[in-house]
C-alpha positions, 0 to 999 in steps of 0.5 A: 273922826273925819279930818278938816283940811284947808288947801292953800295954793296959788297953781289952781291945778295944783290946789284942786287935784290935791283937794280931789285927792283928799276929799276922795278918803272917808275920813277927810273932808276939805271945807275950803280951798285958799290962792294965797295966804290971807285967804288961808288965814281966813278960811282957817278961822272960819271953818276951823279945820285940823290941818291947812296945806300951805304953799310956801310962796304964793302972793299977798301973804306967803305960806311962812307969814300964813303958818306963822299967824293960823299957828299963834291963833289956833291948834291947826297944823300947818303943812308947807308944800315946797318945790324943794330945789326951789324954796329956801324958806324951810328953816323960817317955815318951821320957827313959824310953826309947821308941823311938816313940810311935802314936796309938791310932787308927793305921791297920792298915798303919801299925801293922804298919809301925811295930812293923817300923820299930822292930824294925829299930832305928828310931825312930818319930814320927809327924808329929802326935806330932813337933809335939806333943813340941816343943810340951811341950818347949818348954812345960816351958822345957827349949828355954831350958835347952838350947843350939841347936847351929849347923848349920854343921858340917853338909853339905847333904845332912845338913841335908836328912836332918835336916829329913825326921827333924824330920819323923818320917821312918824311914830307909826314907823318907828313903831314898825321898825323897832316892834313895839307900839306907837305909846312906847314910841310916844315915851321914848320921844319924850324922854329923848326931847326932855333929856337933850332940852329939845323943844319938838322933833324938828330940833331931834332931827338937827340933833341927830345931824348934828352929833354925828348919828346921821351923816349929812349925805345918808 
């Protein structure tokens, strides 16, 4: 199955060398390229593509505002491209909707693993990006104002998957990590989401922060 990818980015150099990336693999066709965030809105209702790159700023409409309207319309994954030390939005991109975030100076096989990741059903962090959404969670105050939940509940098995989500792993890593496949990966996630009242992976890496199975700094 050939994945649909819209790239939205502001920097032409940026949004054609990572459309000529991707256009290069056999299962990835990039139907459209967007400057800014209205033009991403609307290139993702014309050609309906599986996943759209968002730059997190670019004029008109920003990638927050872009995420926030193709995710409450369609079932395209959003990606936030972000230059790390620079945007202060993670935590707002993903109450929009995101599915994952790259850092702009991903690595060729890194970008075309994650549109892939993502396309699956995926989310996506990177471990760096992982670190920085607890530090603007916790900065916001929003770890005060939401309860820990006990990790009793859990197996250890799943208390392990939780730890390597924490970490930004995809399944196929855990998988990897813990030798089993990606369908028991799959159960283990949901039990850990279910059990601890998580809405999706991006609340089990705060989780894995919070509770201390992850330090801030590792």
């Amino acid at each position: 199955m050939t994945i649909r990818v819209v790239v939205a980015d502001d920097q032409e150099l940026v949004r054609s060398g990572f459309a000529m990336i991707l256009s290069a693999q056999p299962d990835i066709e990039v139907v459209a390229e967007a400057g800014d965030g209205a033009e991403a809105v609307a290139a993702v209702r014309r050609h309906a593509p599986d996943v759209v790159l968002l730059d997190i700023r670019m004029p008109r409409m920003d990638g927050i505002e872009a995420a926030r309207t193709i995710c409450a319309e369609s079932g395209c994954k959003a990606v936030m491209l972000t230059t790390f030390d620079q945007d202060d939005y993670v935590y707002e991109a993903l109450h929009a909707g995101a599915s994952g975030f790259l850092l702009k100076d991903v690595r060729r096989d890194d970008l075309v693993h994650a549109v892939r990741v993502v396309a699956a059903g995926d989310s996506l962090l990177a471990p760096s990006v992982a670190r920085r959404l607890v530090a603007d969670f916790t900065s916001r105050g929003q770890a005060a104002a939401t309860a820990v939940p006990a990790l009793g509940a859990l197996t250890a098995r799943e208390r392990e998957t939780l730890v390597l989500l924490g970490r930004g792993m995809s399944n196929a890593e855990i998988a990897a990590e813990l030798v089993v496949s990606e369908h028991t990966v799959k159960t283990h996630v949901s039990n850990v989401l279910s059990k601890l009242g998580l809405r999706d992976r991006i609340q089990a890496v705060i989780c894995a922060y919070e509770t201390g199975l992850i330090a801030p700094g590792g």
